[in-house]
C-alpha positions as CSV (number, residue, x, y, z in Angstrom):
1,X,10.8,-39.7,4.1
2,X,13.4,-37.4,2.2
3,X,15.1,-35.4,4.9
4,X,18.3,-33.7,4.8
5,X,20.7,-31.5,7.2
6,X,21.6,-27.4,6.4
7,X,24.5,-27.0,9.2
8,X,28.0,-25.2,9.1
9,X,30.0,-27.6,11.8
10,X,30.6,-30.7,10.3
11,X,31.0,-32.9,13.7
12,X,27.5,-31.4,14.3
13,X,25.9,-32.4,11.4
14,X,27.6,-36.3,11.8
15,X,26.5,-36.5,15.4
16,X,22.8,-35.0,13.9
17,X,22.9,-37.5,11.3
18,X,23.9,-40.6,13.0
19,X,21.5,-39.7,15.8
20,X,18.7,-40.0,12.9
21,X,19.7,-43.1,11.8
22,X,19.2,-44.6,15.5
23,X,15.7,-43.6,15.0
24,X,15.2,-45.4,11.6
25,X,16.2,-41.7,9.3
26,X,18.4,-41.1,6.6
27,X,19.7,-38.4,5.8
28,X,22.2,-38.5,3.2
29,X,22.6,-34.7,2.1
30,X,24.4,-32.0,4.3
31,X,24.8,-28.5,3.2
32,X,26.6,-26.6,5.3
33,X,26.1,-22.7,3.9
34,X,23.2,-19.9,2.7
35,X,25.1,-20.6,-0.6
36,X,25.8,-23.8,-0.9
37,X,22.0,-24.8,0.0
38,X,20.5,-22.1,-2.7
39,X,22.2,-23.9,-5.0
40,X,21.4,-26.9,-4.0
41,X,17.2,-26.2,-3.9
42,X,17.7,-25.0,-7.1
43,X,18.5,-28.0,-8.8
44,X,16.6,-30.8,-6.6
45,X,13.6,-31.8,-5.6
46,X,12.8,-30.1,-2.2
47,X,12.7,-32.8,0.9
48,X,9.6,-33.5,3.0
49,X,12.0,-32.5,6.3
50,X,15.3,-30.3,6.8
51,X,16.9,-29.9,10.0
52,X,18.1,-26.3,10.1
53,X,20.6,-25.0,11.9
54,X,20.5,-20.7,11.8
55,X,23.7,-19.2,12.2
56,X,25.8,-20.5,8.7
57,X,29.3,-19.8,8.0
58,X,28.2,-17.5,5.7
59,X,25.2,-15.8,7.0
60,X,21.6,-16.8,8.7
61,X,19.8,-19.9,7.1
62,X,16.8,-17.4,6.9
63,X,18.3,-15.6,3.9
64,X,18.0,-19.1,2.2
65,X,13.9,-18.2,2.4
66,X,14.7,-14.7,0.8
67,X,16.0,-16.5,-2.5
68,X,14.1,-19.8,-2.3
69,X,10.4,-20.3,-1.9
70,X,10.6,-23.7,0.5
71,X,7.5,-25.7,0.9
72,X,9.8,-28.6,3.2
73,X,8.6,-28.5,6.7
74,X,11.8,-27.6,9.3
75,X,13.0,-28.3,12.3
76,X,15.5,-26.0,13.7
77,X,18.6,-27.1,15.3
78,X,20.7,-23.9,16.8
79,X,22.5,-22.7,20.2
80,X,20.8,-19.7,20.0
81,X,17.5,-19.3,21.6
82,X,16.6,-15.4,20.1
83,X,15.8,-16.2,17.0
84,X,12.3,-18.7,17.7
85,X,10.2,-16.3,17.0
86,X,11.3,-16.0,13.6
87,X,11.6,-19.2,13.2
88,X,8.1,-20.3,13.9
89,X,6.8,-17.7,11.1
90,X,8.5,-20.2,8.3
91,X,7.0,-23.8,8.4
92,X,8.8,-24.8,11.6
93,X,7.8,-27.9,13.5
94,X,10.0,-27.6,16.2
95,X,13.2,-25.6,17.7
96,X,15.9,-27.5,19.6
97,X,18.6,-26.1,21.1
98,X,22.3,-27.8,21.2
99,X,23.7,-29.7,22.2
100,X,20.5,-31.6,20.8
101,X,18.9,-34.1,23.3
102,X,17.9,-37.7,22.0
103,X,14.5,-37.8,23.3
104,X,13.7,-34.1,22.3
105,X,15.5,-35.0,18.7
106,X,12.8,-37.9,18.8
107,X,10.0,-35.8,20.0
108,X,10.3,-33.4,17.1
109,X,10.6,-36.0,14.5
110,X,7.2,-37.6,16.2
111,X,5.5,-34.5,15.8
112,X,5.9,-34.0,12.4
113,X,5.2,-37.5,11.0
114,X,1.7,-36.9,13.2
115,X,1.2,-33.7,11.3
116,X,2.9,-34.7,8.2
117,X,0.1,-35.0,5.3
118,X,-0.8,-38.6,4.4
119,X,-0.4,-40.0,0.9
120,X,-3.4,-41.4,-0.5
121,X,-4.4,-43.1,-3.8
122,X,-6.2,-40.8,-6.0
123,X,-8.0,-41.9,-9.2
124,X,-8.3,-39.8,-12.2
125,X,-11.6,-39.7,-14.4
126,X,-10.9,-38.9,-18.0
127,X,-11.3,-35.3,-17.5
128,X,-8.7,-35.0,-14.8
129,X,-6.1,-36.7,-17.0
130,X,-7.0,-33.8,-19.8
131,X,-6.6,-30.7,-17.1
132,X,-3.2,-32.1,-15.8
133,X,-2.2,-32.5,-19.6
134,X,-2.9,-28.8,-20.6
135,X,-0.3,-26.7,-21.3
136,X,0.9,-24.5,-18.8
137,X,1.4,-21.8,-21.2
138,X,-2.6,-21.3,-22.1
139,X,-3.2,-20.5,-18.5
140,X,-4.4,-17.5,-17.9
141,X,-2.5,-14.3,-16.8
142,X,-3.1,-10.8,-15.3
143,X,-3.2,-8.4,-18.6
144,X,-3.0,-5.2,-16.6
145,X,-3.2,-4.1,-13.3
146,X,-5.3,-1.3,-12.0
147,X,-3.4,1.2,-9.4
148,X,-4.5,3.9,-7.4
149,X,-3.2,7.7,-8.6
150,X,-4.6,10.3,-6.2
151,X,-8.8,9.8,-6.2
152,X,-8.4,7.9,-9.1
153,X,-7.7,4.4,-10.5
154,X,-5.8,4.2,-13.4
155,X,-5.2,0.4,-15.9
156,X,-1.5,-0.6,-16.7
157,X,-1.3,-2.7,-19.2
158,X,1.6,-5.5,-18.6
159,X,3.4,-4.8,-22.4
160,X,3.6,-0.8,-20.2
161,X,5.5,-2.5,-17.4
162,X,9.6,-2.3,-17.4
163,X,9.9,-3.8,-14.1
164,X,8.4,-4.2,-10.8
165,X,10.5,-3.4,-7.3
166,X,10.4,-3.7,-4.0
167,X,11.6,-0.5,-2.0
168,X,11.2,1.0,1.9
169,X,8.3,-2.0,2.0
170,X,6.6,-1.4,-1.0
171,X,5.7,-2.4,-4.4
172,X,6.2,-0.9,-7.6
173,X,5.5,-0.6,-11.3
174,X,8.1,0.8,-13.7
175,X,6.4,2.0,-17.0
176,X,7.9,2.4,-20.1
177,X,6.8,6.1,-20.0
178,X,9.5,6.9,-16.7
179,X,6.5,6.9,-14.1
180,X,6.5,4.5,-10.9
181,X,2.9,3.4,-9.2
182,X,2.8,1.8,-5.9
183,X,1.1,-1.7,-6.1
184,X,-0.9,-3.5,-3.2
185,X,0.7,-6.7,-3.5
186,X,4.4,-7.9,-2.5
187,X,6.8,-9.6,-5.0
188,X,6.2,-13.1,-3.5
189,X,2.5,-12.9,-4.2
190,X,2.5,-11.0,-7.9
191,X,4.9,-14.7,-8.7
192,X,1.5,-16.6,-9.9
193,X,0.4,-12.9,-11.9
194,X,3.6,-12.7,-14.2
195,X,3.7,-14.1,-17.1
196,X,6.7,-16.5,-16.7
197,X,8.2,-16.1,-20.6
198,X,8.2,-12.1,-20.1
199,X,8.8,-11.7,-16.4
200,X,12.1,-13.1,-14.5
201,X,12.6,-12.3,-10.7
202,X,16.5,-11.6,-10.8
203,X,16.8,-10.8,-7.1
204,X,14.2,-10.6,-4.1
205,X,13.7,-7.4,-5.1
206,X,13.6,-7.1,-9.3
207,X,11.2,-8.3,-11.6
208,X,12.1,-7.8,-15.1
209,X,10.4,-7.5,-18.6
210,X,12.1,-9.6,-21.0
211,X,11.2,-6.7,-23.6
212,X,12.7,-3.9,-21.8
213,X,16.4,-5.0,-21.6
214,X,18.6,-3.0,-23.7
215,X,22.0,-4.4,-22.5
216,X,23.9,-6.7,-20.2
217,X,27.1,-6.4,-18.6
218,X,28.9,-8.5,-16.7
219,X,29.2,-7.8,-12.8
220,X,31.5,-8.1,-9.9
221,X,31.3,-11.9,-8.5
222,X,30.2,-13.6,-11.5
223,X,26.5,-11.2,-11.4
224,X,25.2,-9.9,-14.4
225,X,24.0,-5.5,-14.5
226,X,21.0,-5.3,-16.5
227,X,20.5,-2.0,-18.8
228,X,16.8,-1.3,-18.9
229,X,15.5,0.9,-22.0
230,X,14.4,3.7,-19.1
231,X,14.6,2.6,-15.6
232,X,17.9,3.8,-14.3
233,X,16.8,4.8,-10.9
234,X,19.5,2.3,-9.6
235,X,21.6,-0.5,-10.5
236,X,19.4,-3.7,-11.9
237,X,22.1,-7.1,-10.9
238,X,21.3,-10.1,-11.4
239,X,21.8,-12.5,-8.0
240,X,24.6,-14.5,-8.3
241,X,22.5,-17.6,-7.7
242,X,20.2,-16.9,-10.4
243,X,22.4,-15.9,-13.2
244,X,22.7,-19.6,-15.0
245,X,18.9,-19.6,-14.7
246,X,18.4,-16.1,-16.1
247,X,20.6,-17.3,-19.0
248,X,18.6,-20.1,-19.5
249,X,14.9,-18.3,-19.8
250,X,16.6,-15.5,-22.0
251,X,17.2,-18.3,-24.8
């Protein structure tokens, strides 16, 4: 089991960890900030467990799910008791309050190896082996999208699309004509629509079109400001976090 430990005081985070290795757990990697643990999901394989404490030094642990789309199941380890609710919205298995007791610690742990999915043997006919081989570049993607203007539906063709925002809680299209169309569908669930070589999420809140950009400057805190050939409703920056990997699918 791959677990690891998200928590700002380091004595807590020794005490968490060396309490996991009574019960048989390692847990080797600590983070201990929003930052720090962005980083660190972007460049590893996501664990099967992280213990999570909320209050960071730099911020709540739940701006890490803003950034990162985490699949890990969690167990929350916090003094705070306000924030369950939350909590049990993401994939939370449990929520222990410090100073963290041994046999709730243990408790938790037992409840998610009884709910944790089992790995099983699966064999592959020739068939399977050919669909895991194709590339991921023939799949299919969404062409154009149909919004609703007035009475009336209207097609947008992606090549139209500048970018797509999120804004007051909703969803929008940025043609190349100046006009803006409210969408049905949130930024987290248009991620499986885009077209990965022409669309880039550059913060929570931007998509952009590769084909759009007109210039790049750099930003305050190592950020890049993107020029789009007509958006310029408001700044376009590129999250710090993302900025290496943003460099990376430009090339």
């Amino acid at each position: 089991m791959n677990v690891i430990i998200i928590e700002d005081e380091k004595p807590s985070a020794r005490r968490l960890q060396r309490m996991l290795n009574e019960l048989g757990i390692e847990a080797e990697t600590m983070l201990h900030s929003v930052e720090e643990s962005i980083q660190w999901f972007q460049e590893n394989t996501h664990p099967d467990l992280i213990f999570l404490d909320i209050q960071l030094s730099d911020g709540l642990s739940f701006e890490i799910f803003e950034t990162i789309k985490i699949k890990s199941a969690i167990i929350f380890t916090t003094a705070y008791d306000e924030y369950a609710l939350q909590a049990f919205k993401l994939n939370s298995i449990d929520y222990l309050l410090k100073p963290i007791d041994t046999d709730e610690l243990e408790n938790a742990v037992t409840k998610y190896q009884e709910n944790a999915p089992k790995k099983q043997a699966v064999t592959l006919d020739f068939t399977d082996i050919k669909n895991l081989l194709v590339n991921p570049l023939d799949r299919e993607y969404k062409k154009r999208f149909s919004v609703k203007v007035g009475q009336h539906l209207k097609l947008i063709n992606v090549d139209e699309i500048e970018c797509i925002y999120s804004e007051n809680k909703g969803t929008y299209l940025f043609t190349t004509d100046g006009r803006n169309y409210l969408l049905d569908k949130t930024l987290d669930q248009l991620e499986d629509d885009l077209e990965p070589q022409t669309f880039y999420r550059i913060n929570r809140k931007f998509y952009v079109n590769i084909n759009a950009i007109k210039d790049m400057v750099s930003y305050t805190n190592s950020r890049l400001q993107i020029k789009l050939k007509a958006y310029n409703e408001q700044e376009v920056i590129v999250a710090r976090e993302r900025v290496k990997d943003f460099k990376a699918w430009l090339e």
